[in-house]
C-alpha positions in Angstrom: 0.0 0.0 0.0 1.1 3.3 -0.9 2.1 6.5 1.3 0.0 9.4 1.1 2.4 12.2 -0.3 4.2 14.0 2.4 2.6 17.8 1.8 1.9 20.1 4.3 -2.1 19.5 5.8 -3.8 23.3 6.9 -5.7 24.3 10.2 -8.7 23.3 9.2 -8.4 19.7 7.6 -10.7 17.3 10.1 -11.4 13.4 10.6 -14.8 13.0 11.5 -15.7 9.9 13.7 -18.8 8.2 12.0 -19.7 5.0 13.1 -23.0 4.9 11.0 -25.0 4.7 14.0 -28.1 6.0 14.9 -29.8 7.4 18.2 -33.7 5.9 18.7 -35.6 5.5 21.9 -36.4 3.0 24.6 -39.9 2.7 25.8 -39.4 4.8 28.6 -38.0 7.5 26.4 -33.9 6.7 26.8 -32.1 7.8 24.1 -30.0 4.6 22.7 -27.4 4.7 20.1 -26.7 2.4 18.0 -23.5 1.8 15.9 -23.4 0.0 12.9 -19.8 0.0 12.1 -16.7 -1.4 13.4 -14.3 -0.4 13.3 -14.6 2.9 13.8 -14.4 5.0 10.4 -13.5 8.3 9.9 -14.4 10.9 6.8 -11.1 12.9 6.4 -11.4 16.0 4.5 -7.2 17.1 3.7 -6.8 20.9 2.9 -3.6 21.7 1.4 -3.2 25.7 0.8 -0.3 27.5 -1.0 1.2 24.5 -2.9 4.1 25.4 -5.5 3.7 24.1 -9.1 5.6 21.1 -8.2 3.7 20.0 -5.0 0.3 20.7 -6.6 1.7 18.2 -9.3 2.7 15.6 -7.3 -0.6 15.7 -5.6 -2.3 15.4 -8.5 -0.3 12.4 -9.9 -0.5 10.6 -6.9 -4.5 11.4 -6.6 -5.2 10.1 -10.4 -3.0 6.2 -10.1 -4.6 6.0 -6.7 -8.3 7.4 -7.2 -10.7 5.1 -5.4 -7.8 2.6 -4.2 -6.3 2.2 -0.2 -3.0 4.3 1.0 -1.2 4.9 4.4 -2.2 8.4 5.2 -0.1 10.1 7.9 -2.5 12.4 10.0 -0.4 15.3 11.2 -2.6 15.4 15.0 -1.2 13.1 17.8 0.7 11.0 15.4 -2.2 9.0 13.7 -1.6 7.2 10.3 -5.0 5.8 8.5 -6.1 3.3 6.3 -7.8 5.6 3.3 -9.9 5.0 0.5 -9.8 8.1 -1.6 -12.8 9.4 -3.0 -12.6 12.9 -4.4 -10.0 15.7 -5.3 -11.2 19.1 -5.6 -9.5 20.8 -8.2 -7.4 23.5 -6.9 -7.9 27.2 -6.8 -4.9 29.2 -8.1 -3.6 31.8 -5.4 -1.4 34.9 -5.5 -1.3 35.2 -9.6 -1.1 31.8 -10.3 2.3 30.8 -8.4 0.4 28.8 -5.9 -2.6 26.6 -5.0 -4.9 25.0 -3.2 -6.7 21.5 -2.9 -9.0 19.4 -1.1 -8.8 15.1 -0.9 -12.0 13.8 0.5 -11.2 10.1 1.8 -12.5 7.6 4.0 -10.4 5.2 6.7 -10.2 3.4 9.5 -7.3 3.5 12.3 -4.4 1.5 12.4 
């Protein structure tokens, strides 16, 4: 499996915890979750912001052989690296006259 390219994430990139569960109610009116996932996944949304024209390459390589396929991804918060599937790639916005950029990789993974 390959490694996630090693390019600076921005304040502002978040795993969310979803378990796919859902909150109903006992008889007496409890609330009760419910998960229906385990392990525990996580949608990662990875902002990258003022890329050079070399970065924003490499990212984009690396997104198109591995679009909708499993990589390492090392999260940059309390040392966590995740199983990810990648699902989308936001096509970047061009910053300060065109000299650098921005871009978004929607994923989905689990802990390991």
């Amino acid at each position: 499996m390959d490694q996630y390219p090693d390019l600076p994430f921005t304040l502002g990139s978040t795993a969310q915890r979803n378990d796919g569960g859902s909150v109903d109610y006992t008889e007496d009116g409890m609330p009760h979750k419910r998960a229906r996932f385990s392990p525990i996944w996580y949608d990662l949304t990875i902002l990258h912001t003022n890329l050079n024209a070399t970065e924003i390459d490499a990212l984009e390589a690396f997104y198109s052989a591995h679009d909708m396929q499993w990589v390492l991804l090392p999260w940059p918060a309390r040392g966590r690296t995740f199983e990810a599937l990648l699902l989308d790639y936001k096509e970047p916005g061009q910053r300060n006259a065109g000299h650098l950029f921005d871009a978004t990789v929607i994923a989905r993974g689990r802990l390991i």
